[in-house]
Every structure is written in C-alpha cells, then in structure tokens.
C-alpha positions as CSV (number, residue, x, y, z in Angstrom):
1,X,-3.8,-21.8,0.0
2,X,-0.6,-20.1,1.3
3,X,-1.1,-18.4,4.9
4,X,-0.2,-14.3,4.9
5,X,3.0,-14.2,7.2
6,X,3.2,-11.8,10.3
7,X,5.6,-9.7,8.8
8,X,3.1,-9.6,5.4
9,X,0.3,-8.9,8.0
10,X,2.8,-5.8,9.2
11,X,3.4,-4.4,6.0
12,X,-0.1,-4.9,4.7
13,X,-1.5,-3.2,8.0
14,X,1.2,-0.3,8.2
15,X,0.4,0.6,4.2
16,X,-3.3,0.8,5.2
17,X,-2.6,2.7,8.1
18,X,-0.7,5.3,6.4
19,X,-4.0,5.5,3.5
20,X,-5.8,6.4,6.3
21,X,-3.9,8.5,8.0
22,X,-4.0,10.3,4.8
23,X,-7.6,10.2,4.0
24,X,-6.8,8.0,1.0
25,X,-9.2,5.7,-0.9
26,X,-7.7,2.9,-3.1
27,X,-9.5,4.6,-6.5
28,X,-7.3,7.6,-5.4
29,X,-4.2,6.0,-4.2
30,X,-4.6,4.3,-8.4
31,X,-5.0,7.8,-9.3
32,X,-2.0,8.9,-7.7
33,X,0.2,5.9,-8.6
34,X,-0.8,7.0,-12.0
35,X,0.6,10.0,-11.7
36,X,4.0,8.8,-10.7
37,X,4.0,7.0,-14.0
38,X,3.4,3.6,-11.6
39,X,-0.1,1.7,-13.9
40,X,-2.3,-0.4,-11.6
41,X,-5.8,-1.3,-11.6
42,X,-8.1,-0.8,-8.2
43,X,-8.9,-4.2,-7.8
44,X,-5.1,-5.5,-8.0
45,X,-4.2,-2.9,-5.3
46,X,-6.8,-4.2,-3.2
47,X,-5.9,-8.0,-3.9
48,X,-2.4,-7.2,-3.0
49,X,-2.8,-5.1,0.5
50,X,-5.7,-8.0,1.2
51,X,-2.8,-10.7,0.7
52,X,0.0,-8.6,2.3
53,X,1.9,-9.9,-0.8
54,X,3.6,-6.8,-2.4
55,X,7.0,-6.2,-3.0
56,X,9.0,-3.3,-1.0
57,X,9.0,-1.1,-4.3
58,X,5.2,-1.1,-4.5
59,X,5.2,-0.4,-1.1
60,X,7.6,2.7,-1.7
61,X,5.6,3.8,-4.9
62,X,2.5,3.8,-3.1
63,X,3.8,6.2,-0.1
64,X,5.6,8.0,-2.5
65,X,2.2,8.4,-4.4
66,X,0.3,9.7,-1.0
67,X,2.8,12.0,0.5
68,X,4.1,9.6,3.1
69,X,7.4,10.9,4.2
70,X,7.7,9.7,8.0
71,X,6.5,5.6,8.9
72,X,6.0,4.5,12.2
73,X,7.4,1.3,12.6
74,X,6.1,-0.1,15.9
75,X,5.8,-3.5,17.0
C-alpha cells in the first residue's frame, strides 16, 4: 500500500478545510460539482480527499463548485 505524501496530506487537508469553512458536506459538494457539469459519485469524492490522491483540476472544480475564491496556503 502506497503511503499519502506530505504535500497529498496538504492538499487533502487544505480542500477539507475550505468544505468546512463553507459549511459543505460531501453529498452537497457532489451536488454542486454536478452543477458545474463536473459527474462524481459521493463515495469516490471521499476515497479521493481520504487518499489525498486528486489531481489539481479536481481540486479547482471542487472550489470552483463551493465558492472558494481566496486559499490560505500556510505551512
């Protein structure tokens, strides 16, 4: 089983960070990407923020989706 890198750890934790800074679940984040035209199923959201495996584009699609326009990037 391959290990989650820091910088996968980062970007898993600063995703979930800004879900909760927005007061949104993963069935609404789904809804959302939906609504951007972006198709993904609850459980493979959560299998890929649990990983940190996720490519930047899914990362921009999902903060897209909740209304993200600022990201604090501290170390």
């Amino acid at each position: 089983m391959v290990e989650r890198t820091d910088w996968e750890a980062r970007a898993a934790n600063l995703l979930k960070a800004e879900l909760k800074r927005k007061g949104v679940t993963y069935a609404q984040l789904v809804e959302r990407l939906g609504e951007i035209g972006v198709d993904e199923k609850e459980v493979n959201v959560r299998n890929k923020l649990s990983r940190g495996k996720f490519t930047a584009a899914f990362m921009l699609q999902c903060l897209t989706a909740i209304g993200a326009t600022d990201v604090r990037l501290v170390p």
